[in-house]
SERO-482993 format. One record per residue (C-alpha): residue number from 0; residue in three letters; x, y, z. Coordinates in pm, 1 decimal, decimal comma. Example, Ala and Ser with C-alpha at 12.3 -4.5 7.8 and 13.67 -1.06 7.14 Angstrom:
{r 0 ala {1230,0 -450,0 780,0}}
{r 1 ser {1367,0 -106,0 714,0}}
***
This chain:
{r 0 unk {4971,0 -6027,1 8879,5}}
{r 1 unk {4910,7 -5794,7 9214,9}}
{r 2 unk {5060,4 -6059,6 9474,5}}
{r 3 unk {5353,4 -6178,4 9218,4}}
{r 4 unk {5455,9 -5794,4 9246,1}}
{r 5 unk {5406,1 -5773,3 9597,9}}
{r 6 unk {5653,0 -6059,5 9631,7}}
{r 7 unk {5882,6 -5934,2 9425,0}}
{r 8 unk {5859,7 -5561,4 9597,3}}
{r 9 unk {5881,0 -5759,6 9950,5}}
{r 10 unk {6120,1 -5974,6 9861,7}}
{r 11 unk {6375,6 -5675,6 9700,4}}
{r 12 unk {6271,3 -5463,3 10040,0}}
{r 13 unk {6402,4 -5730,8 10211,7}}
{r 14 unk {6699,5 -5796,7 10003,4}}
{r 15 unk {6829,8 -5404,0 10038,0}}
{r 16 unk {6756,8 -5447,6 10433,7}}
{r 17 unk {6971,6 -5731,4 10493,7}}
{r 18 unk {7254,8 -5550,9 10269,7}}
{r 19 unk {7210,7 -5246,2 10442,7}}
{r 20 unk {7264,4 -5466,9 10774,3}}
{r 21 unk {7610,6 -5622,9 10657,4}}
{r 22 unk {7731,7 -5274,5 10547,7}}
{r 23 unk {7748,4 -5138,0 10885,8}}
{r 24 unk {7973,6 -5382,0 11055,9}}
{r 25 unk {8203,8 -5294,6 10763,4}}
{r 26 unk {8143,0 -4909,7 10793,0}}
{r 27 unk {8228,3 -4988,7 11221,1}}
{r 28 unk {8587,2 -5131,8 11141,4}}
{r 29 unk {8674,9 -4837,6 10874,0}}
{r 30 unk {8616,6 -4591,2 11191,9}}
{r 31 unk {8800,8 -4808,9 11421,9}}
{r 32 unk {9068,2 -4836,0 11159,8}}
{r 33 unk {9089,0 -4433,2 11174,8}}
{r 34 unk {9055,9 -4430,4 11595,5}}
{r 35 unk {8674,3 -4332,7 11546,9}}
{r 36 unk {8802,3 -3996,4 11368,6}}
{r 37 unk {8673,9 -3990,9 11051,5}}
{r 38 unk {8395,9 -3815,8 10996,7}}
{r 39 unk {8272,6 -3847,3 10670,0}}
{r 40 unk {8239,6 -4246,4 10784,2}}
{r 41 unk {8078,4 -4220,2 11058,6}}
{r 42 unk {7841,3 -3986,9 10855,1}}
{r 43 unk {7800,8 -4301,6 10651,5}}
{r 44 unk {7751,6 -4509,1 10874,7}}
{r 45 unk {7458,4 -4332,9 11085,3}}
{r 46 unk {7299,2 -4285,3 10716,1}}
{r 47 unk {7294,0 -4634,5 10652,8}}
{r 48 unk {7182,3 -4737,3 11020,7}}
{r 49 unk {6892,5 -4480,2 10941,4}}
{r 50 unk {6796,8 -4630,0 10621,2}}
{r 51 unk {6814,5 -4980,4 10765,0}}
{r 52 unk {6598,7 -4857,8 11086,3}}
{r 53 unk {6349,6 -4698,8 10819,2}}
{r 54 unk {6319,8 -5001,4 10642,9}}
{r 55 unk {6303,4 -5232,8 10899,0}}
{r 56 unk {5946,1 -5199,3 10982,2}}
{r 57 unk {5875,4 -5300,8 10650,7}}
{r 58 unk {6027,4 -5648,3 10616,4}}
{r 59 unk {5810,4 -5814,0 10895,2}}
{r 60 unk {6035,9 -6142,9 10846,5}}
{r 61 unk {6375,6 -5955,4 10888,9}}
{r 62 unk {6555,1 -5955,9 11279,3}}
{r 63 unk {6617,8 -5623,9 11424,9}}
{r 64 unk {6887,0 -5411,5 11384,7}}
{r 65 unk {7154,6 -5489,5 11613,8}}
{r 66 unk {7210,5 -5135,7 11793,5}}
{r 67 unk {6964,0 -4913,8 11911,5}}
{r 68 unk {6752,0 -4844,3 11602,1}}
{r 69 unk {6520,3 -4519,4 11758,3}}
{r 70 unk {6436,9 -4332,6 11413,9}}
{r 71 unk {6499,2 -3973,2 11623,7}}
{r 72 unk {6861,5 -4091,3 11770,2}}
{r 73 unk {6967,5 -4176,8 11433,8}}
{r 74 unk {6851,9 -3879,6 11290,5}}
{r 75 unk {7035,3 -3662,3 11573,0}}
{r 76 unk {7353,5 -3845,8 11526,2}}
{r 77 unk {7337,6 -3815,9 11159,9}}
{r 78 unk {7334,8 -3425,0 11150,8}}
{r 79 unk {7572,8 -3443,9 11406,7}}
{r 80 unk {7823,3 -3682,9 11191,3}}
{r 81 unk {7698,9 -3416,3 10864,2}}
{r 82 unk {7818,9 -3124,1 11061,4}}
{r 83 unk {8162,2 -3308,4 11150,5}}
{r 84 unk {8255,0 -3410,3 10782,6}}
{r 85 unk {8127,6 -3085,1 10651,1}}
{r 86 unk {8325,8 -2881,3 10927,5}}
{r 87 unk {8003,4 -2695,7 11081,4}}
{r 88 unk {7892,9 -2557,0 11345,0}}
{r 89 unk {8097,8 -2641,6 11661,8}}
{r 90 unk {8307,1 -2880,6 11434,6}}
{r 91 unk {8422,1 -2589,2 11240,5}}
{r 92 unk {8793,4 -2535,3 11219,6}}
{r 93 unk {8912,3 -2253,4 11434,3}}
{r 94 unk {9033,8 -1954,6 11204,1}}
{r 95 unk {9458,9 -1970,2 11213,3}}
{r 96 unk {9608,0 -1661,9 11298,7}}
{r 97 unk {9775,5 -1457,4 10995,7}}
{r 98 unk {10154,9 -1523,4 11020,9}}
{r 99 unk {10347,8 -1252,4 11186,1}}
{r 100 unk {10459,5 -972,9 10947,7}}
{r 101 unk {10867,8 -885,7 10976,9}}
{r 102 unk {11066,0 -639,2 10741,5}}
{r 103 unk {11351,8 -758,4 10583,9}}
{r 104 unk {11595,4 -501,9 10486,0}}
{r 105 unk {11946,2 -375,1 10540,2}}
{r 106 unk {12049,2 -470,2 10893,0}}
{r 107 unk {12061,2 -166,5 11123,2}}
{r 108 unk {12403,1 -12,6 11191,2}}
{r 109 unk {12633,3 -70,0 11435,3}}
***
């Protein structure tokens, strides 16, 4: 019963890995449909590059990611993509200066 579930928990591992893998190609052309300027995908897509570099070690039959899949990089990139979408930090949106007051009333005599 042990090694039947084993399979089964390999085989599923495996299975999320290699869906994880064709999501980012699509998650690539959503950003390059938006000029690389959308945040909240990119977020996505260094979330899912995480999960599939965190998972990787773990399906010993699966190829390698196809980018540079250092667990630390990822992790960088991802906060960085967080603070984007979330407007933090140096992404945050400069304050707009209050409109300029003027006083209507009567016009001034001639």
């Amino acid at each position: 019963m042990t090694d039947d579930f084993e399979a089964a928990r390999a085989h599923q591992r495996a299975k999320v890995y290699d869906e994880l893998v064709d999501l980012v190609p699509r998650l690539q052309l959503l950003m390059r449909l938006k000029n690389g300027a959308d945040p909240h995908v990119g977020s996505a897509m260094h979330a899912v590059r995480f999960a599939v570099t965190m998972l990787w070690p773990t399906t010993p039959d699966s190829p390698p990611p196809g980018y540079r899949h250092d667990s630390e990089y990822l992790l960088g990139l991802a906060g960085q993509w967080r603070e984007a979408a979330l407007g933090l930090g140096e992404f945050a949106a400069e304050p707009t200066p209050a409109p300029a007051l003027r006083l209507v009333g009567d016009p001034p005599p001639h």
